[in-house]
Structure formats: structure tokens, C-alpha cells
N, C-alpha and C positions, 0 to 999 in steps of 0.2 A: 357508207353514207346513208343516211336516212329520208328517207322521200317527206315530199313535203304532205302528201295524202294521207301519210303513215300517222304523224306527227296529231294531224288533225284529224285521223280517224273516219276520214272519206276513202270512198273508192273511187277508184278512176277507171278510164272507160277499158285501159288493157287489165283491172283487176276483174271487172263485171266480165269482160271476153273469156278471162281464163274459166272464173266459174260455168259458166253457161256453155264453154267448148267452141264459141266460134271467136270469128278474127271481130281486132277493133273496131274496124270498119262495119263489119255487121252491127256490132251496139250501137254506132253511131245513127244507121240506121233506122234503125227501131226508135229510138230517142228522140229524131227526127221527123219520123212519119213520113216522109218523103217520098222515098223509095220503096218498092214491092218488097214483101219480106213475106216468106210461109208463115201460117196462123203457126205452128211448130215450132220454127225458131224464135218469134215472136215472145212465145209463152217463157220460153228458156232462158230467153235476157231477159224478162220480166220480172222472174219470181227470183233469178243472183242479181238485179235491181235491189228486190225488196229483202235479198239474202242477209243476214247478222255479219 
């Protein structure tokens, strides 16, 4: 079965996780600004944010 993300050529927040090595919840964080997140991780979902 084909994701709906796939289709549309988005990512979603468990594909930005897997690049970047943390869990979903971390991205969600960072995305959010919410919650404390190390300048480190931060940079790491950032840039599989801005990944191709």
C-alpha cells in the first residue's frame, strides 16, 4: 500500500525522524519550539527538514 506522503511527495514527521536518527516525538518538538531540545539535535532535524 502506498502512503499518502509518498504519493504527494512529502515527508512526514516519522520520515524526517528516521533521517535525522531521533524518535518522532523529537521532530515534533523542534517543529514546535515548545519544548527544550539540544542546539545538536535541533540542527539534525533541521537540515532532514530541509533534506531532498
Amino acid at each position: 500500500m502506498t502512503r499518502k506522503s509518498e504519493v504527494a511527495g512529502r515527508s512526514t514527521i516519522r520520515d524526517v525522524a528516521a533521517r535525522a536518527g531521533v524518535s518522532a516525538s523529537t521532530v515534533s518538538r523542534v517543529l514546535g519550539g515548545v519544548y527544550p531540545v539540544s542546539a545538536a539535535t535541533r540542527t539534525r532535524v533541521m537540515r532532514a527538514v530541509r533534506a531532498p
